[in-house]
DRENDO-1510 file (C-alpha; in Angstrom, 1 decimal, always signed):
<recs>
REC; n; res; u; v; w
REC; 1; UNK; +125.9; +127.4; +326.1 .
REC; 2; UNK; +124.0; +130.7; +326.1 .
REC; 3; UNK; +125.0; +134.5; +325.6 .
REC; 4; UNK; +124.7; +134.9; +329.3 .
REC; 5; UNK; +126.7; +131.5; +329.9 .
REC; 6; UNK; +129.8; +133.0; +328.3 .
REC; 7; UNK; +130.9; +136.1; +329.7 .
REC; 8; UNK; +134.0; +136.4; +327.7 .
REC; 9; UNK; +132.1; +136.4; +324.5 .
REC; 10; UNK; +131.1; +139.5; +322.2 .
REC; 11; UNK; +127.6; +138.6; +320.9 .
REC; 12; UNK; +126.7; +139.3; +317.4 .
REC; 13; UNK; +124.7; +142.5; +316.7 .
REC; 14; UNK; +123.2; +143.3; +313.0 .
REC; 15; UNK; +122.9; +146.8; +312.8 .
REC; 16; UNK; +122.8; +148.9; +309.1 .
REC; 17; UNK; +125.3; +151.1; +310.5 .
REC; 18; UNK; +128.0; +148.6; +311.5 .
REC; 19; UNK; +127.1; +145.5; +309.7 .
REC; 20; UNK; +124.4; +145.2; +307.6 .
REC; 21; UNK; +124.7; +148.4; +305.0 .
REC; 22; UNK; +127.6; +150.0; +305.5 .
REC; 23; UNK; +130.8; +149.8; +308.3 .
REC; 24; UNK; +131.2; +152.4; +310.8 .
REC; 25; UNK; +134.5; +153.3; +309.9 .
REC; 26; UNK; +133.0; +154.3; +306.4 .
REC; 27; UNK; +129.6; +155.9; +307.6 .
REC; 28; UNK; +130.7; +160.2; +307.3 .
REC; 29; UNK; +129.1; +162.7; +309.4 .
REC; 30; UNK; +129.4; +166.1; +307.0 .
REC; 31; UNK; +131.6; +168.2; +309.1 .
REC; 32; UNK; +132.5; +171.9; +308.7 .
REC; 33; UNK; +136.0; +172.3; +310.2 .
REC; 34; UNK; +135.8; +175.5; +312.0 .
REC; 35; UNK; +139.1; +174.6; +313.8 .
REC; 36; UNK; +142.2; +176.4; +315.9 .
REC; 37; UNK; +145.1; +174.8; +316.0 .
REC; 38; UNK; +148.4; +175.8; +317.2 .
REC; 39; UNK; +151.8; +173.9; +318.5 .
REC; 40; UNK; +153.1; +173.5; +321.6 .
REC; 41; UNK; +156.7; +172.4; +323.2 .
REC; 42; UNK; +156.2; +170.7; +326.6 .
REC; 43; UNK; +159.0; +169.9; +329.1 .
REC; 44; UNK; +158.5; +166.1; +330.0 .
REC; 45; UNK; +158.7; +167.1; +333.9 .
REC; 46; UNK; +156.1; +170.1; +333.4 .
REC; 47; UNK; +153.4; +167.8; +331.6 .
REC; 48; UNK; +153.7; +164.6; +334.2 .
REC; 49; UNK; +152.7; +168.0; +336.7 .
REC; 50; UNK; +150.0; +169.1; +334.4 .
REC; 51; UNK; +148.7; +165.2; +334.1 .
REC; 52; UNK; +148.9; +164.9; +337.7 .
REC; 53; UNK; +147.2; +168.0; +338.9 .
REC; 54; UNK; +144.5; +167.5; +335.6 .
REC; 55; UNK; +145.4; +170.1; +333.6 .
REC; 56; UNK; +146.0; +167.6; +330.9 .
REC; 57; UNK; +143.4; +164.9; +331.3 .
REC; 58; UNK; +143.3; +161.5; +329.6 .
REC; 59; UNK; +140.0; +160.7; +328.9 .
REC; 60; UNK; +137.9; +157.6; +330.9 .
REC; 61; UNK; +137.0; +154.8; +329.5 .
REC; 62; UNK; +134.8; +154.0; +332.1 .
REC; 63; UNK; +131.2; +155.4; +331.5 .
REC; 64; UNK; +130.2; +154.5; +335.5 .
REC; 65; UNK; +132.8; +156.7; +337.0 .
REC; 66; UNK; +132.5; +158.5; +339.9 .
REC; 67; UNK; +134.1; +161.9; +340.0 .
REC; 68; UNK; +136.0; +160.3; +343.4 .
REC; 69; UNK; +137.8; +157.3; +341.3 .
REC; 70; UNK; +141.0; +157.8; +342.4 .
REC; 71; UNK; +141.8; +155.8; +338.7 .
REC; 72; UNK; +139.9; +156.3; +336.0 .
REC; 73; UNK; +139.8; +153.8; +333.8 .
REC; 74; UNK; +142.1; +155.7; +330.9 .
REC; 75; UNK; +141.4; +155.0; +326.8 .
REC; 76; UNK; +141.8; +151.4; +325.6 .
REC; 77; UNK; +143.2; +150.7; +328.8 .
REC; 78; UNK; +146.6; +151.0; +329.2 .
REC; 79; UNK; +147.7; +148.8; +326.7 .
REC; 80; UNK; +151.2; +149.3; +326.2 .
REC; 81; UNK; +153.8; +146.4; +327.2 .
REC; 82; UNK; +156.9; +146.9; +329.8 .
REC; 83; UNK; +159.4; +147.1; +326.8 .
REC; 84; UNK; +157.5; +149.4; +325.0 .
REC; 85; UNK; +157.2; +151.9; +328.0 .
REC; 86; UNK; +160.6; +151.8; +328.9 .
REC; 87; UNK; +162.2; +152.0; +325.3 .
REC; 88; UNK; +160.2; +155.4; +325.2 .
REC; 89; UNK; +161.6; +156.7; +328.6 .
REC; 90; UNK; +164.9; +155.1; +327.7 .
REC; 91; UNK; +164.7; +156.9; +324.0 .
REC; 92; UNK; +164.2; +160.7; +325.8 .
REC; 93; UNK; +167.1; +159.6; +328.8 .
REC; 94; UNK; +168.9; +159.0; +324.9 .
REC; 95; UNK; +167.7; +162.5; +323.5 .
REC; 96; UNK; +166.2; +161.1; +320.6 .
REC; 97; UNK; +163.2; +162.6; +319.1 .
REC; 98; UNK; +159.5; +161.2; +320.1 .
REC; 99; UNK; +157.1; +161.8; +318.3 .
REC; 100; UNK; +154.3; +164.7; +319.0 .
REC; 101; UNK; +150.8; +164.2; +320.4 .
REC; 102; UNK; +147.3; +165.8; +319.8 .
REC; 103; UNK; +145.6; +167.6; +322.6 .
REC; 104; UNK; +142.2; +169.3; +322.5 .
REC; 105; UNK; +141.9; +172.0; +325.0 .
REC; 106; UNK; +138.1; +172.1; +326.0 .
REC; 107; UNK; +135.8; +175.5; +327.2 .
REC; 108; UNK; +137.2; +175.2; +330.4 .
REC; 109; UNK; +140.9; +175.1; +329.2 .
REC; 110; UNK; +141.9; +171.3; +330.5 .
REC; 111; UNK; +143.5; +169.6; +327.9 .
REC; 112; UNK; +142.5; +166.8; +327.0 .
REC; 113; UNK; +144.9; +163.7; +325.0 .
REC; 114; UNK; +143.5; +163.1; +321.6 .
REC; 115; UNK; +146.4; +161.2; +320.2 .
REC; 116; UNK; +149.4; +159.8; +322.4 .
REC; 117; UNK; +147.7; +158.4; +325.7 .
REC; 118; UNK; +150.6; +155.6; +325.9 .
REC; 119; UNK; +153.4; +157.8; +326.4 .
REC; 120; UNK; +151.5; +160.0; +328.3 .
REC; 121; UNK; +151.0; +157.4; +331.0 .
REC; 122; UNK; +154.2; +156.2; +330.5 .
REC; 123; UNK; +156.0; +159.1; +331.5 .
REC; 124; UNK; +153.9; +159.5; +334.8 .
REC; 125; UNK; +153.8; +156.2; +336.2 .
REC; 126; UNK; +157.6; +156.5; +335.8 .
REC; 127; UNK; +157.4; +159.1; +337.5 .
REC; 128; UNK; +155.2; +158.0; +340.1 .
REC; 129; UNK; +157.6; +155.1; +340.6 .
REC; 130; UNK; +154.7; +152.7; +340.7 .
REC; 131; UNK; +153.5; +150.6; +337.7 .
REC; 132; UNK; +150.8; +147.8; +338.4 .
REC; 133; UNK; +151.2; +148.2; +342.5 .
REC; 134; UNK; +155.1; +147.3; +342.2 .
REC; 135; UNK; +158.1; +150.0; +342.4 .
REC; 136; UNK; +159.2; +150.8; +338.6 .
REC; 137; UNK; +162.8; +150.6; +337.3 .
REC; 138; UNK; +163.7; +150.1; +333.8 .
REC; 139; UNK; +164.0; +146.8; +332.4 .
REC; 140; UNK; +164.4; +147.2; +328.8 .
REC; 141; UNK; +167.0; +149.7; +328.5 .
REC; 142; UNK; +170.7; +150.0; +328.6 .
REC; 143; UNK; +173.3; +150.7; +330.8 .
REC; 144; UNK; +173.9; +153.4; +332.6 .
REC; 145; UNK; +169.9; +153.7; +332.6 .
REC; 146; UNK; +169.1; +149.6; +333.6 .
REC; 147; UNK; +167.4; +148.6; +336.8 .
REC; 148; UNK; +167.0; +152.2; +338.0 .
REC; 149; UNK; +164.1; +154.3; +338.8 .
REC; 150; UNK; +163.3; +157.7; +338.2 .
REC; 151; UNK; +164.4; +158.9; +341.5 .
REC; 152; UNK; +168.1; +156.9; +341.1 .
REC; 153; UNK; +169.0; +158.3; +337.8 .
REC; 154; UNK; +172.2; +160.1; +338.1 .
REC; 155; UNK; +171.4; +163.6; +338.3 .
REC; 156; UNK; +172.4; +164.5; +334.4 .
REC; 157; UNK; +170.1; +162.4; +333.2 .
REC; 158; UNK; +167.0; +163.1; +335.5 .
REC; 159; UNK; +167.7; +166.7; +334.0 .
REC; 160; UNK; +167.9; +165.8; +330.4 .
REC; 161; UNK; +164.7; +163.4; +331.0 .
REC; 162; UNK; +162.9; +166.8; +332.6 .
REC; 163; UNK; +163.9; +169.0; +330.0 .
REC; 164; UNK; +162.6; +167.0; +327.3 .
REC; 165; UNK; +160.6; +168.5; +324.3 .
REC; 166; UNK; +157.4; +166.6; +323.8 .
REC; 167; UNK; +155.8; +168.7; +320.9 .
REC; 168; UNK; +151.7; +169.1; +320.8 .
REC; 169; UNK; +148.8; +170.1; +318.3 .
REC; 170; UNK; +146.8; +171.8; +320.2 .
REC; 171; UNK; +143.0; +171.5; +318.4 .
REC; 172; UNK; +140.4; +174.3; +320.0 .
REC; 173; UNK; +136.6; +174.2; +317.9 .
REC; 174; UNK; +135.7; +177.5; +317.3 .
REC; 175; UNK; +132.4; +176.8; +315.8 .
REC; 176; UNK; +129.3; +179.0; +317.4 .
REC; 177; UNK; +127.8; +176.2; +318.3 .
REC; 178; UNK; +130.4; +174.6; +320.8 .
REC; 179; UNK; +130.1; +171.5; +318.3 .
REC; 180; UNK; +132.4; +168.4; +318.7 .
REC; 181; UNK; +131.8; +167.5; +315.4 .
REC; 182; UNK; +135.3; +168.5; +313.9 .
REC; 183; UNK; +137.0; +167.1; +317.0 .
REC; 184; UNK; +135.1; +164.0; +316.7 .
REC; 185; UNK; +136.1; +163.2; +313.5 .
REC; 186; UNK; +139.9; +164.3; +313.8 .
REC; 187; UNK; +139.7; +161.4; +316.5 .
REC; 188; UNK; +138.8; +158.6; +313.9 .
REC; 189; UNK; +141.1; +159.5; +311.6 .
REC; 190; UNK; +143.8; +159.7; +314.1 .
REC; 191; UNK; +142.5; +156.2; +315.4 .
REC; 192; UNK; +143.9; +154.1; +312.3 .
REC; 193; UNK; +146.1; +151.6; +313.4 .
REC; 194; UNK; +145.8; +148.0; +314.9 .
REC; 195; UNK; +142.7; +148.3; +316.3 .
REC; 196; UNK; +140.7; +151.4; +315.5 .
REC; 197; UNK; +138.3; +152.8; +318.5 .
REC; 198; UNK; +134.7; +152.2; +318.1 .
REC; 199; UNK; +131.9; +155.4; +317.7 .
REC; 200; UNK; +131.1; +154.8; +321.5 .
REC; 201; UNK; +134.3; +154.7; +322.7 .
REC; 202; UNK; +135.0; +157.9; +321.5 .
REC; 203; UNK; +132.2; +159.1; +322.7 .
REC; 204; UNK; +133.4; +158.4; +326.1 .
REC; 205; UNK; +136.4; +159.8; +325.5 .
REC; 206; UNK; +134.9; +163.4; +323.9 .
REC; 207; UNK; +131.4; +163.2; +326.2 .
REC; 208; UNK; +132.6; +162.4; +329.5 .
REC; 209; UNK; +130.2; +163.6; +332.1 .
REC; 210; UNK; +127.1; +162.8; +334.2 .
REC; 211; UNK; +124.9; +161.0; +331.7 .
REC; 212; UNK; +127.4; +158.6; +330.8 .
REC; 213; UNK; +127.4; +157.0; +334.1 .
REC; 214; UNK; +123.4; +157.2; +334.2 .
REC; 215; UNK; +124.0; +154.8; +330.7 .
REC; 216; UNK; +126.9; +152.9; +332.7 .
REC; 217; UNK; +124.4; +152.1; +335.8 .
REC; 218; UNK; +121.4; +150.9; +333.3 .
REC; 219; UNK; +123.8; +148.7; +331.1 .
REC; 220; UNK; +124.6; +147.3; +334.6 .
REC; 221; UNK; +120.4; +146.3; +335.1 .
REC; 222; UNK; +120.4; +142.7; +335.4 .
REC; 223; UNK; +117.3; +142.5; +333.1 .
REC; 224; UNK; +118.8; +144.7; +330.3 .
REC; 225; UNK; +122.1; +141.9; +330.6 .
REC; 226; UNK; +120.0; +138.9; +329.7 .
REC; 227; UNK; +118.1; +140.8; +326.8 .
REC; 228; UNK; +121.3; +141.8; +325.7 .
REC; 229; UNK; +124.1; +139.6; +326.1 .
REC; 230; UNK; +127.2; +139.7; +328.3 .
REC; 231; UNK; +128.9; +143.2; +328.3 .
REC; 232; UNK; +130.5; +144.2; +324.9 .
REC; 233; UNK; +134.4; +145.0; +325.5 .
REC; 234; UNK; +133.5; +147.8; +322.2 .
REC; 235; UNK; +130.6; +149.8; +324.4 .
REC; 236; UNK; +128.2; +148.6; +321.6 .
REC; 237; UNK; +125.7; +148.1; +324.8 .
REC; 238; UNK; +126.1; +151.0; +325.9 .
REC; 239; UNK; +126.1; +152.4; +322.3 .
REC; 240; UNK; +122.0; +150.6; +322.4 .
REC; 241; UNK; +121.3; +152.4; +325.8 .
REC; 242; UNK; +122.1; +155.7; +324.4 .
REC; 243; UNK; +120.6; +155.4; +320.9 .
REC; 244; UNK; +117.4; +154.2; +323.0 .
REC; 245; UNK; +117.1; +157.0; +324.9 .
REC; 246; UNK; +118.3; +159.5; +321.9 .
REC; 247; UNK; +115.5; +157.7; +319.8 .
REC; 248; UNK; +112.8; +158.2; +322.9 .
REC; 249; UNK; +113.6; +161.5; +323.1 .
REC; 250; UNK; +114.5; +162.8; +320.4 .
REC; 251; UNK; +113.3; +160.9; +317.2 .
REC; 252; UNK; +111.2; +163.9; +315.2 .
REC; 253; UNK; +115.3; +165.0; +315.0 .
REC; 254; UNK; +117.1; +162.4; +313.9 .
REC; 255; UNK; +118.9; +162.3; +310.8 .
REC; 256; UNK; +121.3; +160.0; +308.9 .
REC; 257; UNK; +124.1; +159.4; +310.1 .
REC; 258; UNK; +123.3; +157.9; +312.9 .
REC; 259; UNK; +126.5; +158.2; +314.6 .
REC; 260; UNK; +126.1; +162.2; +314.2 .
REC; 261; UNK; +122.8; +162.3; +316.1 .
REC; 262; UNK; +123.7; +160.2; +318.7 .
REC; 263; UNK; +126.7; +162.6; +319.3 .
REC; 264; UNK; +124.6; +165.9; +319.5 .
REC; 265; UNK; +122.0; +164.3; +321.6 .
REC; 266; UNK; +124.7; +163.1; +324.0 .
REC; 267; UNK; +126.5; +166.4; +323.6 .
REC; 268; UNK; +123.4; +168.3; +324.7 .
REC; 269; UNK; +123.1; +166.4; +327.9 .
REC; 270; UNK; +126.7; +164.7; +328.4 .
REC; 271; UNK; +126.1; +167.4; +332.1 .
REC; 272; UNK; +122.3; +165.5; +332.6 .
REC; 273; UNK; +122.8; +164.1; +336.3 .
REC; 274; UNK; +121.0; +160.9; +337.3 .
REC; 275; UNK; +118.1; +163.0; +339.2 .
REC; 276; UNK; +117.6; +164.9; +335.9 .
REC; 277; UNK; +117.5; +161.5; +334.0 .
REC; 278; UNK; +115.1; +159.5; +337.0 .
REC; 279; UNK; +111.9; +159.8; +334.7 .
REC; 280; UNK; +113.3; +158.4; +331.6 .
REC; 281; UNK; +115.9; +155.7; +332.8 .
REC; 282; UNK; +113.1; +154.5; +335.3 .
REC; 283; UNK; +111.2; +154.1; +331.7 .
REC; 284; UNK; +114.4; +152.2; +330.4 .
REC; 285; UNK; +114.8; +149.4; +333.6 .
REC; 286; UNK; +110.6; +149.1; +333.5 .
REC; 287; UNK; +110.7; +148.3; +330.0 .
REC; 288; UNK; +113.5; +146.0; +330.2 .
REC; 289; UNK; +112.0; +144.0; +333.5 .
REC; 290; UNK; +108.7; +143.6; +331.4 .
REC; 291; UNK; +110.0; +142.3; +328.2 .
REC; 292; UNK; +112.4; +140.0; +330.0 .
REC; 293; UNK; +110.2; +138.6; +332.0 .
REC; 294; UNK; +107.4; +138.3; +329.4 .
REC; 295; UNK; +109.8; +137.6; +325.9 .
REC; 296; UNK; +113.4; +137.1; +327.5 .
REC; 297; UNK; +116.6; +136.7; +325.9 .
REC; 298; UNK; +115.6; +136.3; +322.3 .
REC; 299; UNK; +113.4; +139.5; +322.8 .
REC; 300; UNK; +115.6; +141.5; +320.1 .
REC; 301; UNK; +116.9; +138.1; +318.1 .
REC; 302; UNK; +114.7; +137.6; +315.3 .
REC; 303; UNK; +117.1; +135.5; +313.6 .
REC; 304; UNK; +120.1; +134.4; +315.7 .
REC; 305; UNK; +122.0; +137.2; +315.8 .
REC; 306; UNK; +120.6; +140.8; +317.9 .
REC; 307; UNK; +119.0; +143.3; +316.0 .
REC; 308; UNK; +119.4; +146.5; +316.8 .
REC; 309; UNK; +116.7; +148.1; +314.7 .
REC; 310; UNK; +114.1; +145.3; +316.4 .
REC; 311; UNK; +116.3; +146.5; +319.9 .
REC; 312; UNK; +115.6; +150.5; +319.3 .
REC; 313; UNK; +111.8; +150.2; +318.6 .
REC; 314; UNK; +110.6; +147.2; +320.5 .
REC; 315; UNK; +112.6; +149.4; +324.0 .
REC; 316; UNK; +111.0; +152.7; +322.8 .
REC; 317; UNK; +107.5; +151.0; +321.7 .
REC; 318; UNK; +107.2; +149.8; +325.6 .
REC; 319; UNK; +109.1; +152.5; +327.2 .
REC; 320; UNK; +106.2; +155.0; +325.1 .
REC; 321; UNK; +103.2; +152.4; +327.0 .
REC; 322; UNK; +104.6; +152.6; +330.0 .
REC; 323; UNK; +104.5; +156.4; +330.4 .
REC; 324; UNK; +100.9; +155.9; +330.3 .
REC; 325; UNK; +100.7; +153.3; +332.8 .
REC; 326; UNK; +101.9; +150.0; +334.5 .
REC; 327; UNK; +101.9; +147.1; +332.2 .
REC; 328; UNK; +99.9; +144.3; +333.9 .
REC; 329; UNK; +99.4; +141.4; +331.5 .
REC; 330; UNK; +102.6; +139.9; +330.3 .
REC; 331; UNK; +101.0; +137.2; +327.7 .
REC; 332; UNK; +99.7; +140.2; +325.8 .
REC; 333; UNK; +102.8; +141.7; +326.0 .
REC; 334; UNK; +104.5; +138.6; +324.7 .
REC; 335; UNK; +101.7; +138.0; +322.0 .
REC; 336; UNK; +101.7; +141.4; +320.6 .
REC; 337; UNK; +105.6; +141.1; +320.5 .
REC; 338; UNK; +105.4; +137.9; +318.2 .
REC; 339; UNK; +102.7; +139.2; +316.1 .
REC; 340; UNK; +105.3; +142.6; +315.5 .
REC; 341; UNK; +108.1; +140.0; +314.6 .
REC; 342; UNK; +105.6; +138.8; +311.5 .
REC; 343; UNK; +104.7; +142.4; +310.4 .
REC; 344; UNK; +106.1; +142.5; +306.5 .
REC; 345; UNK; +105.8; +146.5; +307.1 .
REC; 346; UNK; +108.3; +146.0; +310.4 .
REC; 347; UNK; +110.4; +143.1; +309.1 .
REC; 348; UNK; +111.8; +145.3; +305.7 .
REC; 349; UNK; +112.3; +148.4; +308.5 .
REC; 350; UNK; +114.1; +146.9; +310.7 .
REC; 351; UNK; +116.1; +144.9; +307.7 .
REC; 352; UNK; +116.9; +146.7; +305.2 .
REC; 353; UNK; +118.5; +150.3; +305.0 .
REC; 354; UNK; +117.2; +150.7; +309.2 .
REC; 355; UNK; +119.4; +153.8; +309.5 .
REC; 356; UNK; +117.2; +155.5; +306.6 .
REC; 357; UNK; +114.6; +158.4; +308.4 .
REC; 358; UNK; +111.9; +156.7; +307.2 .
REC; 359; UNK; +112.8; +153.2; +308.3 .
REC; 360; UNK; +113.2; +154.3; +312.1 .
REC; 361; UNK; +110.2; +156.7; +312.2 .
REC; 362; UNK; +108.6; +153.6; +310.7 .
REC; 363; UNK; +109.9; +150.6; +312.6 .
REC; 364; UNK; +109.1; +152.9; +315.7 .
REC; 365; UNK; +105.7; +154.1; +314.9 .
REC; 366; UNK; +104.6; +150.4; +314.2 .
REC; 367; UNK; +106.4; +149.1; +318.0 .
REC; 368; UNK; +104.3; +151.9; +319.2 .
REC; 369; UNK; +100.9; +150.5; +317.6 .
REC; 370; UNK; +101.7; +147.3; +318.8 .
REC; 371; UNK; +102.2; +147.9; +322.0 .
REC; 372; UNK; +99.9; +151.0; +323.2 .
REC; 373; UNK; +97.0; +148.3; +323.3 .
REC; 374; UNK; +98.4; +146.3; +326.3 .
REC; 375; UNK; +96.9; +146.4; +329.8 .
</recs>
């Protein structure tokens, strides 16, 4: 059974900075932590009306939204069990103490939830009275609180359930340059337990805007899906697309970690709408019809496994040829692909140490040889 065959699985990706040299969660970005923070005491009621109106914003996890969505897709999804949601409401009904969430509030003054997303959306689909399209009373919790909804709780406790205390850091960036940096990393360090997030996924969470749908709508290209695999539940696709187009764009800046200059580049132009990016994702689909159609699926596999170092500069080395042209002869395309795979010079830059300047300028600049030939 192939990749594509098996929707449901997460295909294997070499890549220095998550497999081959050194873990993500261990890669550093040097960060200089020119931060405000302050605390805040929010009445439950008060922050389920900031929520609703967006005041306080849970960040999307879905890169193709549409400012319309009526739902956006919120972080990890919401992941939290029925017992677990209502032994939180049921534990401020009790007047026991919670504990405190991080909020970031952003230029334009929204908030938005850094740490505490669960009981965030706890509280207002309690509220809301509607969990999963059905009505929502309490299950897990005792008497006199059992089977009731928000709107049915006797009168004392709907008060003492409004007037709870949910105490927030409040994180503001004061740097110059309107950075994320410091934020950025707060964020993986806060993200510790069971399953930490991913560098894209917090990107999503930080980045939000425009140009992460443009990356949502190419991840959805049907060529791009069969040179890639099925859709990664981690956004490691969409991690590819946007190191591609970083890479493209931007390579005579890029510097170790990699995981720092993706988040500038997409920092720069998280506001980038899809008419702004026409020009260079047009370069991104073209690229990927060609190389499917010529190579296919084991286009980025040298060995079994993807490689994204071979992914990065074989995309950019064609994306580069086809700013200059149509590409019209696919069995040169094909050959001058193979011929790359056997390169010793290529081969050790996209193997070893491929985050290393010199092994992307490298691995890049010998794509771009290969392919600038092609008619």
């Amino acid at each position: 059974m192939t990749d594509t065959e098996n929707p449901g699985a997460e295909i294997e990706v070499e890549d220095s900075e998550h497999v081959v040299d050194i873990d993500s969660s261990e890669e550093v970005i040097s960060t200089i932590y020119e931060i405000t923070s302050y605390g805040a005491d929010y009445p439950v009621d008060g922050i389920v009306k900031r929520l609703d109106r967006g005041d306080i914003q849970i960040p999307s996890f879905n890169p193709a939204y549409t400012e319309s969505d009526e739902v956006r897709g919120f972080q990890r999804g919401f992941v939290w069990n029925r017992p677990q949601m209502d032994r939180f409401i049921e534990s401020l009904l009790l007047g026991l103490p919670v504990p405190g969430i991080f909020l970031v509030r952003e230029k334009s003054n929204t908030l938005l939830v850094l740490d505490g997303q669960q009981r965030l959306r706890s509280l207002q689909v309690f509220y809301s009275g509607v969990h999963l399209g059905r009505e929502y009373r309490l299950k897990y919790a005792q008497e006199p609180f059992f089977g009731k909804t928000y709107q049915e709780l006797d009168d004392e406790d709907r008060r003492r359930l409004d007037d709870s205390i949910i105490h927030a850091t409040v994180l503001r960036q004061d740097s110059p340059s309107g950075s994320q940096d410091a934020i950025y990393s707060i964020f993986e360090r806060l993200n510790t337990g069971g399953s930490p997030l991913q560098p894209q996924e917090i990107r999503v969470a930080l980045f939000n805007g425009p140009f992460l749908q443009v990356i949502g709508e190419l991840n959805n290209d049907e060529n791009w899906r069969v040179l890639y695999g099925p859709p990664s539940t981690r956004y490691k696709d969409h991690e590819l697309t946007l190191r591609v187009l970083a890479l493209y764009e931007d390579v005579d800046q890029y510097a170790r970690p990699v995981k720092g200059f993706l988040n500038s580049y997409l920092e720069r132009n998280r506001q980038r709408t899809s008419e702004e990016s026409a020009e260079l994702a047009g370069l991104f689909l073209a690229a990927s019809r060609h190389l499917n159609e010529a190579i296919g699926a084991r286009t980025f596999k040298p060995t079994r496994a993807l490689n994204a170092a071979v992914l990065d500069s074989v995309m950019i080395g064609t994306m580069k040829r086809l700013a200059h042209g149509e590409i019209t002869d696919h069995e040169a395309l094909k050959r001058a692909h193979d011929e790359l795979m056997e390169n010793q010079d290529y081969k050790a830059a996209v193997t070893f140490s491929t985050a290393a300047e010199e092994s992307v300028l490298e691995r890049i600049s010998l794509a771009t040889e290969a392919f600038e030939g092609i008619q």
